[in-house]
py3Dmol code that shows the C-alpha trace and the ligand (Angstrom):
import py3Dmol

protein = """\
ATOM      1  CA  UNK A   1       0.000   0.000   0.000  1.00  0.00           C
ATOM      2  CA  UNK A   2       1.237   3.454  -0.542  1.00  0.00           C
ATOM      3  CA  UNK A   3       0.689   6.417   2.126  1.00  0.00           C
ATOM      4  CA  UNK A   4      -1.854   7.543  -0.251  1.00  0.00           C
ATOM      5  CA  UNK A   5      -3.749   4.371  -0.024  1.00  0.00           C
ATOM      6  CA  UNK A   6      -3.050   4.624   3.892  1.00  0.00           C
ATOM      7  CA  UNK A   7      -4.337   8.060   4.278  1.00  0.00           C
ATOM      8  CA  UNK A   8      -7.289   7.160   2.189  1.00  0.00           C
ATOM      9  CA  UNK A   9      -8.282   3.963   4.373  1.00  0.00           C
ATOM     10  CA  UNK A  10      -7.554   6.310   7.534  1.00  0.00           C
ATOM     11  CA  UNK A  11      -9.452   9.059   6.747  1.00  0.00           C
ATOM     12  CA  UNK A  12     -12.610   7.050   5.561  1.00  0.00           C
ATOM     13  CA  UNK A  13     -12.325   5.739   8.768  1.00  0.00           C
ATOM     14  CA  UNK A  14     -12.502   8.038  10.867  1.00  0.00           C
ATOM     15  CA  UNK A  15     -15.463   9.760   8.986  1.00  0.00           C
ATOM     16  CA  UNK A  16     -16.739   6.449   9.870  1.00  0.00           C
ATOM     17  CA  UNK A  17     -16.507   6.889  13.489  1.00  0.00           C
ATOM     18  CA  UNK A  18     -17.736  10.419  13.436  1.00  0.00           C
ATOM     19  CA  UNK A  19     -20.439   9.779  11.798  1.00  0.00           C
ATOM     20  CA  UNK A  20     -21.306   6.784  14.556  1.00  0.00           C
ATOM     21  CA  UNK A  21     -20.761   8.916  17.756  1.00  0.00           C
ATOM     22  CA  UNK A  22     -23.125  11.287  16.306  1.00  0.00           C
ATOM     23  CA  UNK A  23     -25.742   8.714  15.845  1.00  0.00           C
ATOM     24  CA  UNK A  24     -25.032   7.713  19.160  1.00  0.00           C
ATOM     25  CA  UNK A  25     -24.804  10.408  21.081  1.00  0.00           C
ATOM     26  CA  UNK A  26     -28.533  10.439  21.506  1.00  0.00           C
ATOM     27  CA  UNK A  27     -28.135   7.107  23.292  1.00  0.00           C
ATOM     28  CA  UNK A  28     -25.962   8.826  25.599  1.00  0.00           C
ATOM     29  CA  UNK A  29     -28.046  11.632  27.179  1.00  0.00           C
ATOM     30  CA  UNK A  30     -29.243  11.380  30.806  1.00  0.00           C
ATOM     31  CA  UNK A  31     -31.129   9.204  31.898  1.00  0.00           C
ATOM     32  CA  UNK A  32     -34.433  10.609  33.200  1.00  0.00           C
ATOM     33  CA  UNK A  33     -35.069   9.273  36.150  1.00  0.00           C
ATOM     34  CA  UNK A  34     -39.081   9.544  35.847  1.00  0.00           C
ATOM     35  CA  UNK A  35     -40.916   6.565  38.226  1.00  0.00           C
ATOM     36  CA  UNK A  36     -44.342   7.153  36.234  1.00  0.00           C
ATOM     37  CA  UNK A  37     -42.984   6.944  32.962  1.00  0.00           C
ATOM     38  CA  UNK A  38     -40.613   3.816  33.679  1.00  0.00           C
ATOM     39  CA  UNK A  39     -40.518   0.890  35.944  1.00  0.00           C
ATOM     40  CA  UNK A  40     -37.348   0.215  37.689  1.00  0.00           C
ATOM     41  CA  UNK A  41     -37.141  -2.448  35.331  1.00  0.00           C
ATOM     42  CA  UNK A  42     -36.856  -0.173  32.378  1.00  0.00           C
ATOM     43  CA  UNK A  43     -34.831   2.865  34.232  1.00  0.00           C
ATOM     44  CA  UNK A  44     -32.030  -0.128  35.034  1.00  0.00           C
ATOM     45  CA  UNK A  45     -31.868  -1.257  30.960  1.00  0.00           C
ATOM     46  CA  UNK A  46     -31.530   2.462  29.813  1.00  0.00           C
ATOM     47  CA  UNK A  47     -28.665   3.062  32.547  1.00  0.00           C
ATOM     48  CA  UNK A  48     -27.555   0.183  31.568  1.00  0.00           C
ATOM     49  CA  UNK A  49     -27.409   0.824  27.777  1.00  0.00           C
ATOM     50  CA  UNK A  50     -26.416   4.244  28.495  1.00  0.00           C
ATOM     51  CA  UNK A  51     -23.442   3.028  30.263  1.00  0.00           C
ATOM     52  CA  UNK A  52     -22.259   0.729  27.152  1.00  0.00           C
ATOM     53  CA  UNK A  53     -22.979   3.518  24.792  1.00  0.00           C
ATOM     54  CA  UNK A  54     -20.567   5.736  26.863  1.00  0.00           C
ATOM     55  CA  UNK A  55     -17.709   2.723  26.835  1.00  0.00           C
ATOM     56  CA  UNK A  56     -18.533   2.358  23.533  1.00  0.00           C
ATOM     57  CA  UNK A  57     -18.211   5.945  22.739  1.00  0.00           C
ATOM     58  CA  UNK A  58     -15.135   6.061  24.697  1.00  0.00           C
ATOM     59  CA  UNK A  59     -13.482   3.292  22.495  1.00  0.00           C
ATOM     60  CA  UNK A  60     -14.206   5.585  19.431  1.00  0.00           C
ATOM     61  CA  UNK A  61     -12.182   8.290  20.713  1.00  0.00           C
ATOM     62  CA  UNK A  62      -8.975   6.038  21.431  1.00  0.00           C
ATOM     63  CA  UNK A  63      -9.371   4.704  17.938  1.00  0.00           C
ATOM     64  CA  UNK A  64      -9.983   8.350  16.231  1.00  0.00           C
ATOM     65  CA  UNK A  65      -6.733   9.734  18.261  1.00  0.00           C
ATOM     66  CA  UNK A  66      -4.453   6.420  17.173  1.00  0.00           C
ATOM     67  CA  UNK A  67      -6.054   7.498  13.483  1.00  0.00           C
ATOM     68  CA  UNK A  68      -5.241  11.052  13.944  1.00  0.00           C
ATOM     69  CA  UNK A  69      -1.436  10.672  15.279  1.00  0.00           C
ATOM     70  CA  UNK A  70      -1.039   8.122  12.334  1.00  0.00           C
ATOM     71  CA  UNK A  71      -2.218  10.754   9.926  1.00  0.00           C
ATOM     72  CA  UNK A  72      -0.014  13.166  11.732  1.00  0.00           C
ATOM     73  CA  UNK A  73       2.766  10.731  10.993  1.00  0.00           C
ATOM     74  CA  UNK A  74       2.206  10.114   7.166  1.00  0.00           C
ATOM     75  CA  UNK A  75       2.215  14.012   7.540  1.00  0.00           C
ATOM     76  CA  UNK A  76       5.480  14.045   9.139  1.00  0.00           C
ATOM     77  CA  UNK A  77       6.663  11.661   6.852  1.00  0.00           C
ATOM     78  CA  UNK A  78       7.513   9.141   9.690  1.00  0.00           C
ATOM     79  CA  UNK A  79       4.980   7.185   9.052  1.00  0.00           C
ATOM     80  CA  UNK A  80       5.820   2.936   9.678  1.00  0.00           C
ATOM     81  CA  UNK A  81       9.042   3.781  11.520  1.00  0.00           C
ATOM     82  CA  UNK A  82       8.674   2.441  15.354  1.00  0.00           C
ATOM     83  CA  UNK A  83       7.593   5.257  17.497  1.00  0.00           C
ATOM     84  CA  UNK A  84       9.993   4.210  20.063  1.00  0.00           C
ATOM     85  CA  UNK A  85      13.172   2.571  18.652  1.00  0.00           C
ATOM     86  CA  UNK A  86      12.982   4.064  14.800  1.00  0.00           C
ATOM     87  CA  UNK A  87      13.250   0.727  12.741  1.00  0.00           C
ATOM     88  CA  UNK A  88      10.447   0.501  10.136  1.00  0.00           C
ATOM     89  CA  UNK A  89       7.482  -1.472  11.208  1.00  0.00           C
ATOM     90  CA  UNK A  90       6.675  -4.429   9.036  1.00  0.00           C
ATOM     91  CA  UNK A  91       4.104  -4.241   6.778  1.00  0.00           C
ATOM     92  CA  UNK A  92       2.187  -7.478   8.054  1.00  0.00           C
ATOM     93  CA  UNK A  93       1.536  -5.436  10.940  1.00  0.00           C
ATOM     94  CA  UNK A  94       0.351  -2.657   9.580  1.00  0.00           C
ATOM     95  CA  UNK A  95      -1.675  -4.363   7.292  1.00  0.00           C
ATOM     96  CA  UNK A  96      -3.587  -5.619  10.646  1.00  0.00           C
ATOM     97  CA  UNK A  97      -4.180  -2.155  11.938  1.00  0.00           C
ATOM     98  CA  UNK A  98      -2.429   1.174  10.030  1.00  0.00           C
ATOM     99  CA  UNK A  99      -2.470   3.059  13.206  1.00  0.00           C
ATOM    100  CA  UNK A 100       0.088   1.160  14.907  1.00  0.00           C
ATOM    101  CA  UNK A 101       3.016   3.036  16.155  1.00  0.00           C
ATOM    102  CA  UNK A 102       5.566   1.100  17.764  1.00  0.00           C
ATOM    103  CA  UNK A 103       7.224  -1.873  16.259  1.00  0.00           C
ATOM    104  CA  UNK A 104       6.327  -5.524  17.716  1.00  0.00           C
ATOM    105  CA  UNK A 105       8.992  -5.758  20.059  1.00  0.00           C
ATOM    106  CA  UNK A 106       9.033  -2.288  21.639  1.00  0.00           C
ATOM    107  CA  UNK A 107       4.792  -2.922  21.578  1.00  0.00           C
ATOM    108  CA  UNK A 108       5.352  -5.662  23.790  1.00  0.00           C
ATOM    109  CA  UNK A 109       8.268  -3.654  26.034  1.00  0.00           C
ATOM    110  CA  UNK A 110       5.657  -1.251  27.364  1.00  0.00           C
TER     111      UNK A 110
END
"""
ligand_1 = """\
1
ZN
Zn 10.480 -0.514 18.000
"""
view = py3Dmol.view(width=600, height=400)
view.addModel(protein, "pdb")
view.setStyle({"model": 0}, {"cartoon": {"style": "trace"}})
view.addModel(ligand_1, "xyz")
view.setStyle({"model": 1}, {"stick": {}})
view.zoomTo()
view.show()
């Protein structure tokens, strides 16, 4: 793949995640905590799904800043060089996930 490709792949998905936290976010408001218009049945599922929606929403972030720093990278022109030791990631592991930053062995040293 070239950085084009790269950026391409990157950028389509993070319009991808955008586009799913603002579908989301509705799921995410507060929970009204009404008694007559919800049994404590109910009020429990809704915290309860508001609670995933908010982990959920929370992995979307981490994965839309890894995107963003590797964009920043292919920017920087250091993109697929180890983060922390310099020698060029393969490209079997970047093929797995673009955003990685840090070469198998230093991945593992953290
Ligand atoms: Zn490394």
């Amino acid at each position: 793949m070239t950085d084009d490709d790269i950026r391409k792949l990157l950028v389509a998905e993070l319009a991808e995640l955008q586009a799913l936290s603002e579908t989301s976010s509705e799921a995410r408001e507060t929970v009204v905590l009404d008694q007559q218009s919800v049994g404590r049945l109910s009020r429990m599922d809704a915290m309860q799904g508001q609670a995933m929606a908010k982990a959920a929403e929370q992995r979307r972030r981490a994965r839309v800043s890894m995107i963003k720093a590797a964009l920043q990278r292919l920017d920087d022109d250091a993109y697929g060089d180890c983060e922390d030791c310099g020698e060029p990631i393969p490209a079997g592991r970047l093929a797995i996930d673009p955003t990685v930053a840090t070469c198998v062995g230093c991945a593992s040293a953290r």
